[in-house]
VOKOLVO-200312 format. One record per atom (N, C-alpha, C): residue in one letter; atom name; x, y, z; residue number from 1. Coordinates in steps of 0.1 Angstrom, whole numbers. Each point is the difference from the previous one (the first is absolute). Layout:
{site "A", "CA", {X, Y, Z}, NUM}
...
***
This chain:
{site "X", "N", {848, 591, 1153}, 1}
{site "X", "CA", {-5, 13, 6}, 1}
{site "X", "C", {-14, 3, -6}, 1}
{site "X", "N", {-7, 9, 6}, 2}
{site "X", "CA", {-15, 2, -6}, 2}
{site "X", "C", {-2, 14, -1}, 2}
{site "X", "N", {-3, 1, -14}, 3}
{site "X", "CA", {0, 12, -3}, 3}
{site "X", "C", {-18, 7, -2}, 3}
{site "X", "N", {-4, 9, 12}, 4}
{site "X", "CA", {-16, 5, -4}, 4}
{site "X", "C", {-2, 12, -9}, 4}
{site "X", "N", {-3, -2, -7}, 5}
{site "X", "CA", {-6, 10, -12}, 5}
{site "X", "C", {-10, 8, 11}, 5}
{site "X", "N", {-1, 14, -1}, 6}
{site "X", "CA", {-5, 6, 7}, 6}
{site "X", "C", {-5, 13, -11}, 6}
{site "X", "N", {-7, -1, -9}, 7}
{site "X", "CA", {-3, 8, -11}, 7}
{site "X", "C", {-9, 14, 5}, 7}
{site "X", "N", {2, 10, -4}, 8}
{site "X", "CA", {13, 7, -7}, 8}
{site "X", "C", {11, 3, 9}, 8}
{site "X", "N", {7, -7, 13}, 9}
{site "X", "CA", {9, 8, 6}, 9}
{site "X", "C", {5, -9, -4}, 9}
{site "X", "N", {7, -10, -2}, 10}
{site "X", "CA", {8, -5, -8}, 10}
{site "X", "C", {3, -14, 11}, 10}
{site "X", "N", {15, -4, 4}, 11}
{site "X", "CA", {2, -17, -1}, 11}
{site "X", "C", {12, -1, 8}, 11}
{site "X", "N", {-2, -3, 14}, 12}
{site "X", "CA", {11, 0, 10}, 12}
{site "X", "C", {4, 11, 2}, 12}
{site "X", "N", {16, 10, -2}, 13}
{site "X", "CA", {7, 6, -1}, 13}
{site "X", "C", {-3, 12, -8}, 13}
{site "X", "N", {-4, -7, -12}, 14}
{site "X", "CA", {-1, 10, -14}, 14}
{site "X", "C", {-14, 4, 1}, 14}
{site "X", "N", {-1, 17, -1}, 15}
{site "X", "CA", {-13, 8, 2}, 15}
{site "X", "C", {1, 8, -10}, 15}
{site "X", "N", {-12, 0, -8}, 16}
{site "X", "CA", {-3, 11, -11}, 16}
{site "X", "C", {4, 11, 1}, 16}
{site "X", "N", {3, 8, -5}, 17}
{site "X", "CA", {3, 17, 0}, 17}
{site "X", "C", {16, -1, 10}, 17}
{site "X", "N", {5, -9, 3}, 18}
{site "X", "CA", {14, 0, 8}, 18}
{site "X", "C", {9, 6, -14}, 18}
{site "X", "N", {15, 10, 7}, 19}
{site "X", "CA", {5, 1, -7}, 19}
{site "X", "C", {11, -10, -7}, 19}
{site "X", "N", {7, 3, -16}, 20}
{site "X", "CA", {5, -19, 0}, 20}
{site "X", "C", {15, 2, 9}, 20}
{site "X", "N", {5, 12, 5}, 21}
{site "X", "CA", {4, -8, 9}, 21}
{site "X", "C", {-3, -9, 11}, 21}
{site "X", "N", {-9, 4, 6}, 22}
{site "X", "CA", {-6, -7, 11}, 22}
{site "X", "C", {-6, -16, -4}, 22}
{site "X", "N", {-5, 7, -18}, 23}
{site "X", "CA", {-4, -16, 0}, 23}
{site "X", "C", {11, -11, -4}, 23}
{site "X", "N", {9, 5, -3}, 24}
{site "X", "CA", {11, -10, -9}, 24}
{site "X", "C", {10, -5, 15}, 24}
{site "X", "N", {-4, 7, 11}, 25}
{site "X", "CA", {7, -7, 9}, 25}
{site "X", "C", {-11, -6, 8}, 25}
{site "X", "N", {-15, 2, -3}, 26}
{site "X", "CA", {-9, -12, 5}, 26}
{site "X", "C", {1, -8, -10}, 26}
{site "X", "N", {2, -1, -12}, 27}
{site "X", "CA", {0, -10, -5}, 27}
{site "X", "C", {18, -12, 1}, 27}
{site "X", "N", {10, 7, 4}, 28}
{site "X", "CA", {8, -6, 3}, 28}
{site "X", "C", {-2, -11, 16}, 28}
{site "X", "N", {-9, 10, 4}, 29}
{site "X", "CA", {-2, -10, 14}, 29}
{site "X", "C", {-5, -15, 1}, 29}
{site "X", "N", {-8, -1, -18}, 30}
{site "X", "CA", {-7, -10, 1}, 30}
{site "X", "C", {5, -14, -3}, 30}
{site "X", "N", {20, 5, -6}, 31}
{site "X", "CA", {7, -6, -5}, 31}
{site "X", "C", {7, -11, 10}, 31}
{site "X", "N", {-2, -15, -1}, 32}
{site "X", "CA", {6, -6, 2}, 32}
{site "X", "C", {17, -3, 2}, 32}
{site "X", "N", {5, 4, 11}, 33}
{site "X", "CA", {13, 3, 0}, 33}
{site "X", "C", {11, -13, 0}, 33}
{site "X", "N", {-8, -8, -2}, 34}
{site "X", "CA", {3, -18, -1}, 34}
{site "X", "C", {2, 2, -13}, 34}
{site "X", "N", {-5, 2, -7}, 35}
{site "X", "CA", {-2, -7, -12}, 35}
{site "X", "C", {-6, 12, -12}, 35}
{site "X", "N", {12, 9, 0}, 36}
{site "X", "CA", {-3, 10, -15}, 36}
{site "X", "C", {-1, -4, -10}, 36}
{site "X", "N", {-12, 5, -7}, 37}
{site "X", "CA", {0, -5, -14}, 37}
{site "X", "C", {12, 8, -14}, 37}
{site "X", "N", {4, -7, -5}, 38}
{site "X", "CA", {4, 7, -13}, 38}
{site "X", "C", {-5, 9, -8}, 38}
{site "X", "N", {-15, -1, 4}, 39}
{site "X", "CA", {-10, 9, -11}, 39}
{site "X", "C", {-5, 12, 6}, 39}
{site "X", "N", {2, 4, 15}, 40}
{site "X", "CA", {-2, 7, 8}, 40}
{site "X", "C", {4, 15, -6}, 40}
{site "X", "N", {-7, 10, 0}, 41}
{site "X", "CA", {5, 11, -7}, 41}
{site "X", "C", {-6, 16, 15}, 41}
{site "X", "N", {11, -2, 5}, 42}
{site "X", "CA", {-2, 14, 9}, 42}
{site "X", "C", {-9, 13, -4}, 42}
{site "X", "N", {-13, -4, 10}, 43}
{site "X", "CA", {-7, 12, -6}, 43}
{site "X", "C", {-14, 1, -9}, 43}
{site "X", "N", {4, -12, -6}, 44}
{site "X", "CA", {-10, -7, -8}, 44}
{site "X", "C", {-8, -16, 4}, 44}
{site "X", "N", {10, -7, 1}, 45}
{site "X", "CA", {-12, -13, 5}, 45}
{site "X", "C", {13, -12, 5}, 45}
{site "X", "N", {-7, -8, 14}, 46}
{site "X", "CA", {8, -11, 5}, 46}
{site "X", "C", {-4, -11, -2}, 46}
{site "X", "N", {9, -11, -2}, 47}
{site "X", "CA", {-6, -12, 0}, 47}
{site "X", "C", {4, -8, 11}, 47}
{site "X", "N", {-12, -6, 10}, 48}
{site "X", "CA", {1, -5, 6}, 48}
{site "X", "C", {4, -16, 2}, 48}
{site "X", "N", {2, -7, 11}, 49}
{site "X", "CA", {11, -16, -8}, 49}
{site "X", "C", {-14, -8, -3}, 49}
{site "X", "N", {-13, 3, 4}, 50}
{site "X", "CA", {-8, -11, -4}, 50}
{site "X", "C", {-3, 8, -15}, 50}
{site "X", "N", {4, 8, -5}, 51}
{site "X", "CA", {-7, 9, -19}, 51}
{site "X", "C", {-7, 10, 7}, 51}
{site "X", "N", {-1, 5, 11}, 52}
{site "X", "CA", {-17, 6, -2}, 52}
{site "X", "C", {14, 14, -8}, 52}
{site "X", "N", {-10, 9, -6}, 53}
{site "X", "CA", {7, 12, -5}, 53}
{site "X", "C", {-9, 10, 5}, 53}
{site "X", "N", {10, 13, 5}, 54}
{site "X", "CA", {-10, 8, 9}, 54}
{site "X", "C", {11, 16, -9}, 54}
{site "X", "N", {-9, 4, -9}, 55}
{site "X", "CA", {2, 13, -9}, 55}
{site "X", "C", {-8, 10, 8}, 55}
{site "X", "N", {8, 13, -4}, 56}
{site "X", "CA", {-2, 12, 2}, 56}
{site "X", "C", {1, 8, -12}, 56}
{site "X", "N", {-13, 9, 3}, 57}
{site "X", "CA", {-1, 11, -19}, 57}
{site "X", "C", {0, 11, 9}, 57}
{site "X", "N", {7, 12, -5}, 58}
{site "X", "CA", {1, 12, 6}, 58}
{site "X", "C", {0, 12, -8}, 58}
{site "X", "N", {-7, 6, 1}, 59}
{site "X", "CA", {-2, 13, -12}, 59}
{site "X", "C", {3, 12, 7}, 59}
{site "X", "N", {8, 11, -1}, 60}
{site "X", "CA", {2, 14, 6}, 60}
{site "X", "C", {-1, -4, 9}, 60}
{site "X", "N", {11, -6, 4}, 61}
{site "X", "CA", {10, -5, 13}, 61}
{site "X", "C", {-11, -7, 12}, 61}
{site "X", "N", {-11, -3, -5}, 62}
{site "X", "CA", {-13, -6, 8}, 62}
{site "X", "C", {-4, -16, -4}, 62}
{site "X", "N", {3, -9, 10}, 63}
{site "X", "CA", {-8, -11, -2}, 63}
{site "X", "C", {-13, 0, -5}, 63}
{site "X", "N", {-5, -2, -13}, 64}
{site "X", "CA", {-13, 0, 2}, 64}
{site "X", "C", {-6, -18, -6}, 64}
{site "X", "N", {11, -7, -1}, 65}
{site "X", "CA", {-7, -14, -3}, 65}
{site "X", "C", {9, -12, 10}, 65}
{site "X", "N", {-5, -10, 2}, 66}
{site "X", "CA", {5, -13, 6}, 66}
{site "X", "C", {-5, -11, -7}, 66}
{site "X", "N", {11, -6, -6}, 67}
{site "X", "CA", {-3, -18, -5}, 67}
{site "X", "C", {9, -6, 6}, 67}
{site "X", "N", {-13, -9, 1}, 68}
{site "X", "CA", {9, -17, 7}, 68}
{site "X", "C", {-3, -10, -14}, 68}
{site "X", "N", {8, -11, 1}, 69}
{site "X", "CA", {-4, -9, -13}, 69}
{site "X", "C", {0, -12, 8}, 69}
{site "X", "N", {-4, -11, -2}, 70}
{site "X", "CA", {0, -8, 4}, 70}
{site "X", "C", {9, -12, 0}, 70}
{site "X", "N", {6, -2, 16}, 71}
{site "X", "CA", {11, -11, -2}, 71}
{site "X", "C", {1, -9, -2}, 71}
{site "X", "N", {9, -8, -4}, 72}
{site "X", "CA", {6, -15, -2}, 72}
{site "X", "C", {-6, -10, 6}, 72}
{site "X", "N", {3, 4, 12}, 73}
{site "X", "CA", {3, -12, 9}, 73}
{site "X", "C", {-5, 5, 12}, 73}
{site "X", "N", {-6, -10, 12}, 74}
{site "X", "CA", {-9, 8, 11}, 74}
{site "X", "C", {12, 5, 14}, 74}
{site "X", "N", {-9, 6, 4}, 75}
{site "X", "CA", {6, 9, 10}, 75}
{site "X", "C", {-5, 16, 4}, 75}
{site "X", "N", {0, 11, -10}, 76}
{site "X", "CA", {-7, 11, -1}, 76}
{site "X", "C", {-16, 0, -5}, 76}
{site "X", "N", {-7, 6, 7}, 77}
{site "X", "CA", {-14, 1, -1}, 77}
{site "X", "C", {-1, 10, 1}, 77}
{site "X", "N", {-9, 7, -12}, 78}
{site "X", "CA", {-5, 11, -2}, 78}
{site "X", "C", {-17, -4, 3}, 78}
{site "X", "N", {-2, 10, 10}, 79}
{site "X", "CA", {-15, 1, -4}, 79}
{site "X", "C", {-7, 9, 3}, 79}
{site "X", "N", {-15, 2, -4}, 80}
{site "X", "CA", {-12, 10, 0}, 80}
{site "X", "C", {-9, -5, 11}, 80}
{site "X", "N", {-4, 5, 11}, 81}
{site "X", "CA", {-10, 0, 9}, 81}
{site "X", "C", {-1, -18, 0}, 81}
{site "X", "N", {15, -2, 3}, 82}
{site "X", "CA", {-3, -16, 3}, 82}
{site "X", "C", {0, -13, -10}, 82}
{site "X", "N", {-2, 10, -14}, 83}
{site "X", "CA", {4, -12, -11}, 83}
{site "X", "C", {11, 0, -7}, 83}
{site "X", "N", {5, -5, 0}, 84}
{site "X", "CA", {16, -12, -7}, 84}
{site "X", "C", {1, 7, -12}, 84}
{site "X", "N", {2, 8, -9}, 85}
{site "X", "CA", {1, 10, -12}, 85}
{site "X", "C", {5, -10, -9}, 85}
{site "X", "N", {11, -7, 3}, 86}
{site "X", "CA", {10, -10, -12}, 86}
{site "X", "C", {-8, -10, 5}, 86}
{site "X", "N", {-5, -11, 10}, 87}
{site "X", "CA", {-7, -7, 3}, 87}
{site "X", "C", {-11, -8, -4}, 87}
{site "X", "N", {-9, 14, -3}, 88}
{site "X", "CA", {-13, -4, 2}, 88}
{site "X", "C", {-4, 2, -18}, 88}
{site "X", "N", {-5, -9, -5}, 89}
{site "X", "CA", {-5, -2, -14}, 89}
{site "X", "C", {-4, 16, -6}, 89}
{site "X", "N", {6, 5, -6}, 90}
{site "X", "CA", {-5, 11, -11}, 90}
{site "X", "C", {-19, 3, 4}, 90}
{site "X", "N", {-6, -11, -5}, 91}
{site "X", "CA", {-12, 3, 2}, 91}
{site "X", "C", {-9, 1, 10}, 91}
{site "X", "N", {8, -7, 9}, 92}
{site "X", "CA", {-5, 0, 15}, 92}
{site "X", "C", {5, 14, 3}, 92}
{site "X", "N", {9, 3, 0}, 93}
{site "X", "CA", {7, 13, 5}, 93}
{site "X", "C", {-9, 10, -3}, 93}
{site "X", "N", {-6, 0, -13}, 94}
{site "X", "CA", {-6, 13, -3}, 94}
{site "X", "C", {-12, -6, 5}, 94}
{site "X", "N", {-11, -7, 2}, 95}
{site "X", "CA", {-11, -6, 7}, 95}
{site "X", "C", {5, 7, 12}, 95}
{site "X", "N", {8, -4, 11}, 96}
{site "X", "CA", {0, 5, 12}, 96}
{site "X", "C", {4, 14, 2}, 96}
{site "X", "N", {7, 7, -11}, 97}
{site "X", "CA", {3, 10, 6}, 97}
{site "X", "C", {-14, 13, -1}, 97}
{site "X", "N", {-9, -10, -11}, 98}
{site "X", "CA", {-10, 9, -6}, 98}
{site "X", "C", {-8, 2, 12}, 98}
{site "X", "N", {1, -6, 14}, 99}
{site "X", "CA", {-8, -5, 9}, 99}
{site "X", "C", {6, 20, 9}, 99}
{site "X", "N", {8, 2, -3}, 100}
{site "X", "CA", {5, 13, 8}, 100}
{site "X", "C", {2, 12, -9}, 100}
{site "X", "N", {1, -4, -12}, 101}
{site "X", "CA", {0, 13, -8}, 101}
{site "X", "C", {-6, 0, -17}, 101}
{site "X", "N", {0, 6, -10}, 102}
{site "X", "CA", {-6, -2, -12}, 102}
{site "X", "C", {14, -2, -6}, 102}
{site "X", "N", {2, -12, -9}, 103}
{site "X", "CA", {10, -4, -7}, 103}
{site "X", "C", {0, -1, -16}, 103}
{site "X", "N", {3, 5, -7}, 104}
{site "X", "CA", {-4, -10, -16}, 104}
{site "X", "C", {11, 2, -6}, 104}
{site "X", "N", {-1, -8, -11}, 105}
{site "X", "CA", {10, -6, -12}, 105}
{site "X", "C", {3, 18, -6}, 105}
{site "X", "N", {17, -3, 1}, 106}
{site "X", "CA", {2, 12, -12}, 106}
{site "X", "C", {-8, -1, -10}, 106}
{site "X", "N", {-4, 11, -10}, 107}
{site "X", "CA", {-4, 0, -8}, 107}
{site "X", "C", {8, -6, -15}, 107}
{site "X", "N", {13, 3, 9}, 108}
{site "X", "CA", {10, 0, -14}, 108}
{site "X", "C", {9, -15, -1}, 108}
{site "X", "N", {-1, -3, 12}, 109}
{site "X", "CA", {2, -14, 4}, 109}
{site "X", "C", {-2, -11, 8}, 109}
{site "X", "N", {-17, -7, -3}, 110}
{site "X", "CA", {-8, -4, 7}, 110}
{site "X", "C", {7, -14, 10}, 110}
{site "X", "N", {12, 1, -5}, 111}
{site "X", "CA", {8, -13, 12}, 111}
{site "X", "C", {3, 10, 13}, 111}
{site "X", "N", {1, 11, -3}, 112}
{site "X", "CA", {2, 10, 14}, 112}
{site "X", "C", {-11, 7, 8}, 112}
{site "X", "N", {2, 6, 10}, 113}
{site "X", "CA", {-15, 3, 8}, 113}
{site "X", "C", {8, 11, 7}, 113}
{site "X", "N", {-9, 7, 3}, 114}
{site "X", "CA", {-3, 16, 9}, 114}
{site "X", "C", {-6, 2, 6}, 114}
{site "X", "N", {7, 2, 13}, 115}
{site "X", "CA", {-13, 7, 10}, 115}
{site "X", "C", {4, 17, 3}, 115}
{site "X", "N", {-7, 8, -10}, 116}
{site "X", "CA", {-1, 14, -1}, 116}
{site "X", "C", {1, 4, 14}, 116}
{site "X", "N", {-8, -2, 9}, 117}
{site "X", "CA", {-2, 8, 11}, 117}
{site "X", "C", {13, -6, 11}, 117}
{site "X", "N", {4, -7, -5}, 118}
{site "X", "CA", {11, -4, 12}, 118}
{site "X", "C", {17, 3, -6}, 118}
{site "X", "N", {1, 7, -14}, 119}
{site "X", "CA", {8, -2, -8}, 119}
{site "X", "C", {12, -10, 0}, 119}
{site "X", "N", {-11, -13, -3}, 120}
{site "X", "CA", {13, -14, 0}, 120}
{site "X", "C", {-8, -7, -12}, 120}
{site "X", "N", {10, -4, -7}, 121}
{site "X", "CA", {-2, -8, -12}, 121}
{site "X", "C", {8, -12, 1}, 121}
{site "X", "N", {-6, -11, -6}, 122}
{site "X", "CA", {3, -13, 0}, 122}
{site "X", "C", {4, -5, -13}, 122}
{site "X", "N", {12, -4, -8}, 123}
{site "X", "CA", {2, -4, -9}, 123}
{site "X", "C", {4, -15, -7}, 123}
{site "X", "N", {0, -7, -2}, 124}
{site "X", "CA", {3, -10, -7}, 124}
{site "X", "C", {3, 0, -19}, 124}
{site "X", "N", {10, -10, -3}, 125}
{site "X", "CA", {2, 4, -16}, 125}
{site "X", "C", {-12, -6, -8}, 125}
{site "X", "N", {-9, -8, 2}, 126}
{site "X", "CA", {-16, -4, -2}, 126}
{site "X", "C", {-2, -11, 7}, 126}
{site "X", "N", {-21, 3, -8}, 127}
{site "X", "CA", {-3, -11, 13}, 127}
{site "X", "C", {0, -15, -4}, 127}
{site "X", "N", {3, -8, 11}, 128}
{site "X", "CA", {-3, -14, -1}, 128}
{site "X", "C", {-8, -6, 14}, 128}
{site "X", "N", {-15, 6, -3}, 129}
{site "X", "CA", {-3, -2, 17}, 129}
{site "X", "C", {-4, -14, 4}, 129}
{site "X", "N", {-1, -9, -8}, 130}
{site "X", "CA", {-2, -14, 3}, 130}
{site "X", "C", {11, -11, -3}, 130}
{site "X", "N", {9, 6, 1}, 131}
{site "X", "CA", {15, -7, -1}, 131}
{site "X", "C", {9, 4, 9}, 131}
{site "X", "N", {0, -6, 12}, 132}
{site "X", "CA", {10, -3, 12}, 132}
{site "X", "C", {16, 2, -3}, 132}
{site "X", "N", {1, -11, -14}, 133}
{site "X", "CA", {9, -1, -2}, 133}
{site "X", "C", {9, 11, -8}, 133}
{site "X", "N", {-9, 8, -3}, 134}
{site "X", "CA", {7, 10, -10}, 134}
{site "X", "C", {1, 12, 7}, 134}
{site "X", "N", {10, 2, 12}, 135}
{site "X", "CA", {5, 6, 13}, 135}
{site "X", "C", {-5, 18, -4}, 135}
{site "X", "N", {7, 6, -16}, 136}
{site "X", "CA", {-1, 14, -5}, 136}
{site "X", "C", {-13, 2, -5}, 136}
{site "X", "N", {-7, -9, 2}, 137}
{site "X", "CA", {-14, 11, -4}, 137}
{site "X", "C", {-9, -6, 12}, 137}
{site "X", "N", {-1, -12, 9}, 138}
{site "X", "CA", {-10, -3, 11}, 138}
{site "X", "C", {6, 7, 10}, 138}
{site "X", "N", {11, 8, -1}, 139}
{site "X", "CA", {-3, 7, 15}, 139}
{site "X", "C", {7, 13, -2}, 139}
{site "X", "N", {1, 9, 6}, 140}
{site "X", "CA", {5, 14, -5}, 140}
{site "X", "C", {16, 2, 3}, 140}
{site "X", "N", {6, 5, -14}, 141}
{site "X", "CA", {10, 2, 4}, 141}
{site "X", "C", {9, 10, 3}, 141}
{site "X", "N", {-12, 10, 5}, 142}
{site "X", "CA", {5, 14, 6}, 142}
{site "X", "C", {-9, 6, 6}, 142}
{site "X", "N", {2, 12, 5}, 143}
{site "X", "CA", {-9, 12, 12}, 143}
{site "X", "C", {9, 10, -2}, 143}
{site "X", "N", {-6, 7, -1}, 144}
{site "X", "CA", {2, 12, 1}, 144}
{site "X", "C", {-10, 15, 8}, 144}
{site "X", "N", {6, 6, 8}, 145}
{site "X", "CA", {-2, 10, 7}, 145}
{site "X", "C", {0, 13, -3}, 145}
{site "X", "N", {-8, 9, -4}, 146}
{site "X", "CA", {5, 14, -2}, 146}
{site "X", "C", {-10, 14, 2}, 146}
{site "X", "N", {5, 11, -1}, 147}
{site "X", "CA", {-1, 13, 6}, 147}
{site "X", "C", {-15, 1, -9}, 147}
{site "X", "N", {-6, 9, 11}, 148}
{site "X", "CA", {-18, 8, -7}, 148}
{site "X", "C", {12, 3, -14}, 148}
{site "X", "N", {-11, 1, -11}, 149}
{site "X", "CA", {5, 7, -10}, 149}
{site "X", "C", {5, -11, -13}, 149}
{site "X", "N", {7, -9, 0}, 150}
{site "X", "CA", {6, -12, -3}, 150}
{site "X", "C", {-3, -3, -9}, 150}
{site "X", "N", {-15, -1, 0}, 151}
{site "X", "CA", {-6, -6, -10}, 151}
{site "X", "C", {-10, 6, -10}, 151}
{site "X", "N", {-2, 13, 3}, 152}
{site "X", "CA", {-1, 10, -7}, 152}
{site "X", "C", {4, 2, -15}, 152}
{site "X", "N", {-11, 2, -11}, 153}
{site "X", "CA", {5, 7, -8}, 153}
{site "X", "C", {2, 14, -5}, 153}
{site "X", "N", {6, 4, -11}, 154}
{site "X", "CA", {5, 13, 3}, 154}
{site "X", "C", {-13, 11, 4}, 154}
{site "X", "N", {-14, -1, 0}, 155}
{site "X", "CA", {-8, 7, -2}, 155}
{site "X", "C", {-4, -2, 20}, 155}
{site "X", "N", {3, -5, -1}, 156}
{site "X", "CA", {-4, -5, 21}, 156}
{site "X", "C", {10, 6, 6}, 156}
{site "X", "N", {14, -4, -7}, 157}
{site "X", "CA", {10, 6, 8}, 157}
{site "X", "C", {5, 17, -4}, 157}
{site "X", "N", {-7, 4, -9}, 158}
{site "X", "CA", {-8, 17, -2}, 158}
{site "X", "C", {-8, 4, 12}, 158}
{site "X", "N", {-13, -7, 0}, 159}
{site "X", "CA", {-11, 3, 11}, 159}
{site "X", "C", {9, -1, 13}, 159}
{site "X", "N", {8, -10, 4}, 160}
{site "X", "CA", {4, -2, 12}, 160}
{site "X", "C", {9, 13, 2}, 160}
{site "X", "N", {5, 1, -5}, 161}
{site "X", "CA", {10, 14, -1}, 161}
{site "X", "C", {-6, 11, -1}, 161}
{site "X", "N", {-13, 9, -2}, 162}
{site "X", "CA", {-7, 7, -1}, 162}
{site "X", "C", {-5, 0, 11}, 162}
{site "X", "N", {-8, -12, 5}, 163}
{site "X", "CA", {-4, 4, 17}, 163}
{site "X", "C", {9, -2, 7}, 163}
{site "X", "N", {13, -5, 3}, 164}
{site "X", "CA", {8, -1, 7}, 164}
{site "X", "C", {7, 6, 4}, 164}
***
């Protein structure tokens, strides 16, 4: 199945600001009825039969985050305006996506990347960008989606609430 990241409205079924009821039964829709996983936790995150893992964060009863992590085995494609997310090399990924939006390295964890204006971050546990072989740091092994506000610290998410 192919999943399009559509930042900030979120990723097939599941839409930012949906309530979690609404979203915990989009996110049940995305559940393979073949093949449940053990690790599957209603409400919170499914696993799909090829690994992909597709989580839901919900704060005052509001979706405001979506992660996918990256699967096993092929079959599910996640992607951004046409690029492969688990696919396509960590470095290339941020090279091409830089081509549509401004991206950079966390500050706090320079293996992961942000793109502020689209609120989607890209994580991996570090980098290994010249090593194919070393699958957890040459390619990313997650995305994540979430609500204006998200990434805010407490002093932004003051101002945002002040004009808001």
């Amino acid at each position: 199945m192919d999943f399009d990241l559509t930042p900030p409205y979120g990723v097939g079924p599941l839409r930012i600001g949906m309530d979690r009821q609404a979203a915990g039964a989009a996110l049940d829709s995305l559940r393979d009825p073949s093949t449940v996983s053990e690790s599957d936790r209603p409400g919170q995150h499914v696993f799909r039969p090829g690994g992909l893992m597709i989580g839901i964060h919900c704060t005052r009863d509001m979706l405001e985050a979506i992660e996918l992590g990256r699967p096993s085995f092929p079959g599910d494609r996640v992607a951004f305006r046409d690029l492969d997310v688990f696919a396509t090399p960590a470095r290339e990924l941020v090279r091409r996506m830089g081509e549509y939006t401004a991206i950079e390295a966390d500050p706090d964890d320079p293996a992961s990347f942000v793109a502020f204006d689209l609120l989607l971050s890209l994580w991996r546990p570090f980098a290994a960008d010249d090593e194919p072989e070393e699958e957890q740091g040459y390619y990313f092994s997650s995305v994540l989606l979430a609500r204006p506000g998200y990434y805010d610290t407490p002093a932004q998410a003051a101002e945002r609430l002040r004009q808001g």
